[in-house]
C-alpha positions as CSV (number, residue, x, y, z in Angstrom):
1,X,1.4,-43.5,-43.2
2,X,0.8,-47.2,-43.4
3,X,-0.4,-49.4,-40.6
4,X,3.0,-51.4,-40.5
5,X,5.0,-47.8,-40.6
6,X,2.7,-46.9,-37.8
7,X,3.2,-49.9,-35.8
8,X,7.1,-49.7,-35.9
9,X,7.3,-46.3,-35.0
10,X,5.4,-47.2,-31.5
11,X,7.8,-49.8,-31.3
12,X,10.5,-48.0,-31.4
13,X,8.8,-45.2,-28.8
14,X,9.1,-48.1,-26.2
15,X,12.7,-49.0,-27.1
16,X,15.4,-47.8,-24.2
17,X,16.9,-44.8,-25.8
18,X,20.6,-46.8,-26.4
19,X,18.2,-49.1,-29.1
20,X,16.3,-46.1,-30.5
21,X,19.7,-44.9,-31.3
22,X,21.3,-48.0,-32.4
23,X,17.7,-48.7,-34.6
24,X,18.2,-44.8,-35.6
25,X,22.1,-45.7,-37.0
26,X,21.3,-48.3,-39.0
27,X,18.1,-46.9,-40.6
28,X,20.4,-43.7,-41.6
29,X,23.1,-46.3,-43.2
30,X,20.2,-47.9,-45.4
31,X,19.2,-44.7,-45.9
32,X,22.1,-43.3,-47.3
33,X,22.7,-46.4,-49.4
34,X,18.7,-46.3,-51.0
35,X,18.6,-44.1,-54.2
36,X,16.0,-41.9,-53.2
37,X,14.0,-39.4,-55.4
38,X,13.2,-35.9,-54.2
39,X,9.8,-35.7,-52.2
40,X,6.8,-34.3,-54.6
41,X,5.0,-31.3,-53.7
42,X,2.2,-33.4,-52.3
43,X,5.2,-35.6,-49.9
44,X,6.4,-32.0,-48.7
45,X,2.4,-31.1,-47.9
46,X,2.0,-34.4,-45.7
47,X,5.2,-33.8,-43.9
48,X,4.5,-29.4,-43.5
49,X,1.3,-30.9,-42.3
50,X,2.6,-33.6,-39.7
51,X,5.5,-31.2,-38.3
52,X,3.2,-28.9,-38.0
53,X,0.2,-30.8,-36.2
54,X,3.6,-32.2,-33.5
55,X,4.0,-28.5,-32.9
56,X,0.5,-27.7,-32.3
57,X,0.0,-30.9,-29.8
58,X,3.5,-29.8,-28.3
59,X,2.1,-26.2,-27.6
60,X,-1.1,-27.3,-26.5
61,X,0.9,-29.4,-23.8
62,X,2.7,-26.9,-22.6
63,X,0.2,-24.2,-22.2
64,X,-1.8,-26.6,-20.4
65,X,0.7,-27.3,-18.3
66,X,1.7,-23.3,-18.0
67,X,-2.1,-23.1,-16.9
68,X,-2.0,-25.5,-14.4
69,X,0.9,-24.6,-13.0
70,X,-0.4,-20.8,-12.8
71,X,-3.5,-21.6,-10.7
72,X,-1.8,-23.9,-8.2
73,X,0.4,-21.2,-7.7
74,X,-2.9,-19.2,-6.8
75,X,-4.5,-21.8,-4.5
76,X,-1.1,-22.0,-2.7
């Protein structure tokens, strides 16, 4: 992912939600009016690869949060 990709979506994390889904309409209406190729097998690896490093942070969260919710539950 490029540096300017990366920059916009942190922009867009601090948008209100109503923007992020006006900004999400509009980038689905270019979308669907780009010609687009498939995704090569190494575009499918990098985004297998992404979802699944989100899902591992995501997990990670919540046991940690599972865990600290456990031992106050023993201190109190």
């Amino acid at each position: 992912m490029s540096t300017a990709v990366r920059e916009i979506l942190e922009s867009f994390e601090q948008l209100p939600e109503s923007e992020q889904r006006e900004f999400v309409a509009i980038i689905l209406r270019r979308a669907v009016e780009m010609e687009m190729l498939p995704p090569s097998d190494e575009e499918f690896v990098w985004m297998a690869e992404e979802l699944f490093l989100a899902l591992d942070h995501a997990e990670e969260q919540h046991e940690r949060a599972a865990a600290s919710s456990a031992s106050y539950n023993r201190v109190f």
